[in-house]
C-alpha positions, 0 to 999 in steps of 0.5 A, a space after each residue: 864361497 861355500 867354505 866362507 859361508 859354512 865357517 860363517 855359520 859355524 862362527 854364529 853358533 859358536 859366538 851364541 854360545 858366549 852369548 848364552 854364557 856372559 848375557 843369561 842368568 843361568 850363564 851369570 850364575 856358572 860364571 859366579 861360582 868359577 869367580 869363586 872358586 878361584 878366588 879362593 885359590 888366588 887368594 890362599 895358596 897362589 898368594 901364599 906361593 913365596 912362602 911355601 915355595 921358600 919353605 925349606 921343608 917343602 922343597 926337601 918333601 917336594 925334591 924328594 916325592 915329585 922330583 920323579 915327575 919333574 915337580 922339583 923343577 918349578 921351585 926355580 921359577 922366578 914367579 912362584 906365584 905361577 908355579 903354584 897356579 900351574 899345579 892347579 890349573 893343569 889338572 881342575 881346567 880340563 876338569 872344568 872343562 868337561 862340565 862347561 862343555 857337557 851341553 854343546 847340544 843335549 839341550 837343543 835336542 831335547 827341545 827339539 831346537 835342533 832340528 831348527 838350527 840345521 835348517 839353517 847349517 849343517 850338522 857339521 857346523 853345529 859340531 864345530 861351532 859348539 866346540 870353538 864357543 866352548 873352546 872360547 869360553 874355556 881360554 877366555 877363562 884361562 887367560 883371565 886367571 892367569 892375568 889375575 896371577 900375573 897382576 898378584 905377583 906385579 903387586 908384590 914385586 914389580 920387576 916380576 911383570 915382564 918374566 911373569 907375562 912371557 911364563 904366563 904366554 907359555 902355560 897359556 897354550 899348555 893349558 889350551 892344548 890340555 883343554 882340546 880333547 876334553 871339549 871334543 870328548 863332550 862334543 862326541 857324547 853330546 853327538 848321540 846323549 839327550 842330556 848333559 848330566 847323563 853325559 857327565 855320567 858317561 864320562 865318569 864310566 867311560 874313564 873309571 870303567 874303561 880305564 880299569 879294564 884296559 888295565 885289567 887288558 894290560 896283564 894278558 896283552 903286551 900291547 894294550 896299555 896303549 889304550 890309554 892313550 885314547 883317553 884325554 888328559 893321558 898325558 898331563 904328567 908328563 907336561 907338569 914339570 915343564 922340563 923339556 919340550 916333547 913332541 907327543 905332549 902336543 901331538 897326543 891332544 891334537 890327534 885326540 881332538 881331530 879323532 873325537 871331533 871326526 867321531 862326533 861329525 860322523 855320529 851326529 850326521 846319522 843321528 836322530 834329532 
């Protein structure tokens, strides 16, 4: 009975969080500007995906500088439109991401609304009913873009609807599992950072500053490059070719998310508010 209260609570935090996206002008507006954006990439180089993939010249420059990475391998795709699209998406969703999710609770502590919200639930549900609303804002997006993928490729071949809806099933949850730990990054610094631009910021040290000095680590301490592994997105490079299945492309953003997820639970439950 308490766990079926304790995830009803958390439910109601995170369906806000939609709310406060789809139902606010200032929600209405971010979502304006992910429209966009991405009706620009839909509409130049997804649209013209026959053409480049088809381009002699493309797949000899793409053989010859990508093949390492396992890119010569989306040139056989049957809906180019997606190979073109996975190239984008892999690496500007989890980007989009970490700005979406930057204030899951920053505003409300400065607001001091947090303190009102846990009169009501635990610290432990806002953590996890802000992250599941901003991991639902994210997939909602996700979906939504590759359907309008699906639905351009349909419309310049209608015998490419079925192919493209089981490779768009399959990228989805690729894209999802990218998207995890980036979501749960921004949950641990909102755990302890009073605004969501200082948050951002945070990020962009804690990737730029951090990753240098683990390189820097790496030269004296044989074992150190390991490191890495505690930033999100690590293993993006080796998913983007979509090969071969390995279990640590799915493993690493999993444990990433349940560690900064844990992390933020810990931290918020001894945190001012």
């Amino acid at each position: 009975m308490l766990i079926q209260q304790s995830i009803s609570r958390a439910w109601c935090l995170a369906t806000f969080e939609m709310v406060r996206l789809f139902f606010t002008k200032r929600g209405l507006l971010a979502l304006a500007a992910f429209a966009t954006v991405w009706f620009v990439i839909l509409r130049y180089p997804v649209n013209s995906a026959v053409s480049i993939v088809s381009s002699e010249d493309f797949r000899q420059m793409a053989m010859q500088m990508f093949g390492v990475l396992g890119l010569s391998e989306l040139l056989t795709w049957k809906v180019p439109e997606l190979a073109i699209y996975w190239l984008v998406a892999l690496y500007s969703f989890p980007v989009f991401a970490l700005f979406a999710a930057s204030d899951q609770t920053c505003s409300d502590r400065t607001r001091g609304t947090l303190r009102f919200i846990t009169l009501r639930s635990t610290r432990n549900e806002v953590v996890f009913g802000r992250f599941i609303g901003q991991l639902l804002i994210v997939t909602a997006l996700i979906a939504l873009t590759l359907l309008a993928t699906v639905a351009m490729a349909t419309y310049r071949e209608s015998a490419l609807f079925l192919p493209g809806l089981s490779k768009a099933a399959l990228l989805f949850k690729e894209l999802v599992l990218a998207v995890l730990p980036f979501i749960a990054l921004m949950a641990f610094l909102n755990s302890f950072i009073r605004s969501s631009k200082l948050a951002i910021v945070m990020c962009v040290l804690f990737y730029g500053v951090g990753s240098a000095l683990i390189a820097i680590l790496s030269h004296y301490l044989p074992y150190s490059e390991y490191l890495f592994y505690i930033y999100p997105g690590f293993q993006l490079n080796d998913v983007i070719g979509q090969q071969s299945f390995s279990v640590s492309n799915y493993v690493t953003p999993l444990i990433q998310t349940v560690c900064y997820l844990a992390a933020a639970s810990y931290v918020m439950k001894r945190s001012a508010l």
